[in-house]
C-alpha positions as CSV (number, residue, x, y, z in Angstrom):
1,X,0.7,-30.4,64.8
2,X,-0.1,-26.8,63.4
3,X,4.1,-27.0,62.6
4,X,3.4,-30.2,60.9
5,X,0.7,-28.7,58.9
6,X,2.5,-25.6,57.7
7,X,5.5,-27.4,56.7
8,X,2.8,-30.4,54.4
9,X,0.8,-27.0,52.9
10,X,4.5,-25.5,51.8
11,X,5.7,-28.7,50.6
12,X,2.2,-29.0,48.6
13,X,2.3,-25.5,47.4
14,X,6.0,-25.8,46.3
15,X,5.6,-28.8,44.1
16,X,2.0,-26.8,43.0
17,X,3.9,-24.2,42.1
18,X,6.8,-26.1,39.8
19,X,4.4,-28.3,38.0
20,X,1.3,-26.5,38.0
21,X,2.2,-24.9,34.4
22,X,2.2,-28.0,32.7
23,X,-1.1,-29.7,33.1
24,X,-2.4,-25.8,32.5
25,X,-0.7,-25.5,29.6
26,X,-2.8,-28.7,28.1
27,X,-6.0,-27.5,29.5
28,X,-5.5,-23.8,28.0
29,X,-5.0,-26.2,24.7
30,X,-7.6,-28.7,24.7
31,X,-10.2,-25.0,25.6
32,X,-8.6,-23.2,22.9
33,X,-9.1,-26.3,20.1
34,X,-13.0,-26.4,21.4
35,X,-13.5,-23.0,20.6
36,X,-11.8,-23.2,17.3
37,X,-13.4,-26.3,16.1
38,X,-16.9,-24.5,17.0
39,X,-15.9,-21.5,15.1
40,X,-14.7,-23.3,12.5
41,X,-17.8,-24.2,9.6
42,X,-18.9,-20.2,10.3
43,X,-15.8,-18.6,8.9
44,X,-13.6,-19.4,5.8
45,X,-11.0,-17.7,3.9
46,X,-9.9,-14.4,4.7
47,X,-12.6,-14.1,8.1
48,X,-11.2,-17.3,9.2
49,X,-7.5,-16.5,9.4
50,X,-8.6,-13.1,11.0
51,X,-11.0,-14.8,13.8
52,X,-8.4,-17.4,14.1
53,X,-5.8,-14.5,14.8
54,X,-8.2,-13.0,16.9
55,X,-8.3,-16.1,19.4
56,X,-5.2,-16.5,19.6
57,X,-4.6,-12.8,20.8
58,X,-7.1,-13.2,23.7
59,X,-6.0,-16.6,24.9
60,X,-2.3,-15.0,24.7
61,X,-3.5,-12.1,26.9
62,X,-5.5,-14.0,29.1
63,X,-2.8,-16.4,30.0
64,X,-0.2,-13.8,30.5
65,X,-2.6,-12.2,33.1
66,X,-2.8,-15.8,35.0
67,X,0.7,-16.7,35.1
68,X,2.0,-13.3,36.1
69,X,-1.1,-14.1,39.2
70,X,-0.2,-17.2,39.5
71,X,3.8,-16.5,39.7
72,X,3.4,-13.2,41.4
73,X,5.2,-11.7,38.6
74,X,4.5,-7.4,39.5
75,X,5.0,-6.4,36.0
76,X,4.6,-7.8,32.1
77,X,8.4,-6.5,31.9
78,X,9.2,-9.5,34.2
79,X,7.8,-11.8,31.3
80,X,7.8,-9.6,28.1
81,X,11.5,-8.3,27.5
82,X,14.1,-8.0,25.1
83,X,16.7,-9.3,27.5
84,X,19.1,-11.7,25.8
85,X,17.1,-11.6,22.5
86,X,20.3,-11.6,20.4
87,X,21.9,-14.2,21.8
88,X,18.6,-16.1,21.5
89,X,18.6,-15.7,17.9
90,X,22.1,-17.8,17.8
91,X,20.9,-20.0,19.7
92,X,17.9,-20.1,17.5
93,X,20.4,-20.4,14.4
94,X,20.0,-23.8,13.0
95,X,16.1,-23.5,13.0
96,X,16.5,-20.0,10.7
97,X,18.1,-22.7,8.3
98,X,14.8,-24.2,7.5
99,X,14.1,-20.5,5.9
100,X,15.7,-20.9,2.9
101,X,15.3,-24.7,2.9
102,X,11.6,-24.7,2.8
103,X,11.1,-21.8,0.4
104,X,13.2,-24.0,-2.3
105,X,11.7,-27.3,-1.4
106,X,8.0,-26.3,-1.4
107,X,7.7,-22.9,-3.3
108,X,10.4,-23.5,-5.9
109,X,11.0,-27.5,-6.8
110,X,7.8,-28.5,-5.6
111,X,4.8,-26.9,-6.5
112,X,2.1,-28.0,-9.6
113,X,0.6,-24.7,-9.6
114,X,-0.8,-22.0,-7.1
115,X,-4.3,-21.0,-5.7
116,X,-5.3,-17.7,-6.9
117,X,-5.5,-15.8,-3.4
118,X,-5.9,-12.4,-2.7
119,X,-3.5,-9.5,-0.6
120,X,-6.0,-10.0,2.2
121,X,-5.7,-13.7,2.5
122,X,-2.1,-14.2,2.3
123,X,-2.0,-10.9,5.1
124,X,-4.4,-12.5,7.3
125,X,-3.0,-15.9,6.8
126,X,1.4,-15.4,6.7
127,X,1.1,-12.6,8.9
128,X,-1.3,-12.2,11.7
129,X,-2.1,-15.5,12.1
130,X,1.4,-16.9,12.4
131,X,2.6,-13.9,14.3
132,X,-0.7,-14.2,17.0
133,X,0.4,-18.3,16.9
134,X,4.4,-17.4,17.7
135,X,2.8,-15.1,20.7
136,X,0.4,-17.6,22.3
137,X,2.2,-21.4,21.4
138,X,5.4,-19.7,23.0
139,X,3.3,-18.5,26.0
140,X,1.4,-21.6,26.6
141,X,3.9,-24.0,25.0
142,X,7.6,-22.5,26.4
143,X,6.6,-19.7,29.5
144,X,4.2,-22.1,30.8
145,X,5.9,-25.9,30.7
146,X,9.1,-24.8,31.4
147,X,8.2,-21.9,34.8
148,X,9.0,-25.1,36.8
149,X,12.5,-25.0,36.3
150,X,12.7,-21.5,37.6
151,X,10.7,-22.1,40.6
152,X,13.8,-25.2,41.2
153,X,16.8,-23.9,43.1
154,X,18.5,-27.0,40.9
155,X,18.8,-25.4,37.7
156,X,21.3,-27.6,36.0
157,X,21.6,-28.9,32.4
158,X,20.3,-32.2,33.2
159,X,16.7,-30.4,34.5
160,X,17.0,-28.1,31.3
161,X,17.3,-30.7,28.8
162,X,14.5,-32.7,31.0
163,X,11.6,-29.8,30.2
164,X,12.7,-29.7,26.1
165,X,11.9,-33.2,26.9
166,X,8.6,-32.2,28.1
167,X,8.0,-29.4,25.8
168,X,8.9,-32.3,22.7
169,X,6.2,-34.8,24.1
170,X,3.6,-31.9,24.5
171,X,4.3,-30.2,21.6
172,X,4.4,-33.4,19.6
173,X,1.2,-34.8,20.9
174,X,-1.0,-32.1,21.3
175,X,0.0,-31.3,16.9
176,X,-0.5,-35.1,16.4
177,X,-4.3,-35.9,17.8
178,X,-5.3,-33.6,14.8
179,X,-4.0,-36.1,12.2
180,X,-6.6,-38.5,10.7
181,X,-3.9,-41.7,10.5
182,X,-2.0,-42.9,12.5
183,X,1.2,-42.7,10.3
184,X,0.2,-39.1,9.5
185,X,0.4,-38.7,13.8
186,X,3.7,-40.1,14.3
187,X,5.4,-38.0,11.8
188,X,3.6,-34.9,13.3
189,X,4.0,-35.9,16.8
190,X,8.1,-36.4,15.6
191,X,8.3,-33.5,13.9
192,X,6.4,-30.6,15.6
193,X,8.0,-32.2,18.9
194,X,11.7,-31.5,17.0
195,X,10.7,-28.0,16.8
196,X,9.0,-28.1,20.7
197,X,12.7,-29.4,21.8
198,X,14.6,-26.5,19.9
199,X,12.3,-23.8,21.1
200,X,12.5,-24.7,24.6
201,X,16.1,-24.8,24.4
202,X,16.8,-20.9,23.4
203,X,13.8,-20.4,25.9
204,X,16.2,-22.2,28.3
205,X,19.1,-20.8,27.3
206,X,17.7,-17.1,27.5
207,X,14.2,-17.1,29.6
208,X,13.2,-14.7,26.6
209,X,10.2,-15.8,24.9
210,X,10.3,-12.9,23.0
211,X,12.9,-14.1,20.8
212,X,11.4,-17.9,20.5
213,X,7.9,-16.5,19.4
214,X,9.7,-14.3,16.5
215,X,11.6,-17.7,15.8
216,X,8.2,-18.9,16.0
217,X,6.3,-16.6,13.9
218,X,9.5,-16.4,11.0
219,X,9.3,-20.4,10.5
220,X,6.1,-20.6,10.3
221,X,5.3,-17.9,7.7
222,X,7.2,-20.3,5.6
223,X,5.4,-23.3,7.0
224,X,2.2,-21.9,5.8
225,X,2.9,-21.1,2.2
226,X,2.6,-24.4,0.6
227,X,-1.3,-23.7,1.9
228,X,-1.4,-21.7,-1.1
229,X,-0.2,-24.3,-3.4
230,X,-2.6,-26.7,-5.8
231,X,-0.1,-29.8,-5.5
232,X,3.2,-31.3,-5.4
233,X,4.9,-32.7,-8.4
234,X,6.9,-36.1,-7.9
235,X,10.1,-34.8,-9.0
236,X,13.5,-36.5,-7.8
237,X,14.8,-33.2,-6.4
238,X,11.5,-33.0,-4.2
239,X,11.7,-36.5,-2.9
240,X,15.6,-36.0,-2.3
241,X,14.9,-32.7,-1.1
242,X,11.7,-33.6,1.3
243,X,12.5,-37.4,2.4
244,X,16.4,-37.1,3.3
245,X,17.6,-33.3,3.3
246,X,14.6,-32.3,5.9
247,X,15.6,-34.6,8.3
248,X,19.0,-33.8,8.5
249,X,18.2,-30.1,8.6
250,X,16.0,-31.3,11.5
251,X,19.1,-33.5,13.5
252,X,21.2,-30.0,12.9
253,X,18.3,-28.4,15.0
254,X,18.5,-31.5,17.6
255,X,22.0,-31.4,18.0
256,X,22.5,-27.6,18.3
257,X,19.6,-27.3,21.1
258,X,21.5,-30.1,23.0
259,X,24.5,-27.3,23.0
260,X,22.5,-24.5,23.8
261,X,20.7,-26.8,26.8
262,X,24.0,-28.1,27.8
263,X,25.6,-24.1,27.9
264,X,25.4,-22.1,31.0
265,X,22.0,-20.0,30.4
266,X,22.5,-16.0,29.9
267,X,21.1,-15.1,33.3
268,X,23.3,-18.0,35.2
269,X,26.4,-16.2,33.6
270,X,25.5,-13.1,34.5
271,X,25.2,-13.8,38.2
272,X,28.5,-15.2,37.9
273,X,29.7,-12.0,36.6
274,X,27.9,-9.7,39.2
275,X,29.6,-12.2,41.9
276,X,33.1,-11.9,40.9
């Protein structure tokens, strides 16, 4: 009987341990959007991009702390390296094309006028805040949803392309509840979920998170600028630009984290190497 019992507490704590990180990751979330939404009507403007920046640091650093307890990692080198960062950012190639894309489209054709901001603001706002969001969503988002796969002795590109799958449907919905409509929500759920599947795939590819949260923080810089803008115009080149050339920006994303999911990931092909 006590045999019996061991082996049921192992089996428990095993499947604990591969899909623990997801329903964490959606309560760190669902904490971190109460707090927010409380802070929220006492700051604005320059304080609230700064507070907001602050949050995010401390649920970053708090979560860090519980997975390396919770995954018996010894030291932040063992989650907070530069291992594979350059071969992340090819992977992450595609998703740098939205760079230049978004800067014409919404800062160039688009824009009516601008809101007079000042140095502060547009600090606090493109800089810290994005950089403090790349560091925590990547964490929470990437490190934590996708840990089960490397507690699985059945790493294959089937179980890889499963948790982008994940990472998509969480990513996607956890964006979308914010939306006021529920056309507004699908288009959110469809498109932040796009960028969920591609970071999880150079995540994947390169178990550097690292590299996906400077992905991370360099997209959404550019993300965040139209904030600054008064309104769109309804110019041809923004509709052609917004309704049909996005989209297929986004399917080149798609289609090059299917590669990079499919691929043999960095660390795989290095055991190889050592073996032979």
């Amino acid at each position: 009987m006590a045999i019996k019992s061991g082996l049921t507490t192992d089996i428990v704590m095993d499947f604990l341990k591969k899909n623990i990180g997801i329903p964490l990751c959606i309560l760190f979330v669902v904490v971190f959007d109460i707090i927010a939404y409380a802070l929220g009507p006492h700051f604005y403007g320059t304080g609230w991009y700064l507070v907001s920046s602050l949050q995010r640091f401390l649920f970053f650093a708090l979560e860090l702390f519980i997975f390396m307890k919770l995954f018996k990692k010894l030291k932040a080198s063992e989650v907070i390296h530069m291992k594979g960062f350059k071969q992340g950012l090819i992977a992450g190639i595609a998703m740098l094309l939205y760079v230049p894309f978004d800067f014409i489209t919404y800062c160039v054709i688009g824009p009516e006028g601008w809101n007079t901001v000042t140095v502060p603001m547009i600090i606090a706002c493109l800089v810290f805040q994005q950089l403090t969001t790349g560091l925590w969503e990547e964490l929470t988002f990437r490190v934590y949803v996708c840990e089960g796969y490397y507690q699985s002795e059945n790493k294959t590109a089937r179980r890889r392309i499963t948790y982008a799958m994940i990472s998509f449907l969480i990513f996607g919905m956890l964006h979308a509840v914010e939306c006021d409509s529920l056309e507004v929500a699908i288009y959110r759920f469809l498109s932040t979920g796009i960028w969920g599947f591609a970071f999880a795939a150079v995540y994947l590819y390169t178990h550097n998170f690292i590299v996906t949260a400077f992905l991370h923080f360099i997209t959404d810089i550019f993300l965040n600028i139209p904030n600054f803008v008064t309104g769109f115009n309804d110019s041809v080149a923004l509709t052609i630009m917004d309704n049909y050339v996005l989209w297929v920006i986004k399917a080149v994303i798609l289609v090059v984290a299917v590669i990079f999911l499919i691929r043999k990931p960095i660390e795989e092909k290095e055991m190889l190497n050592n073996e032979s």
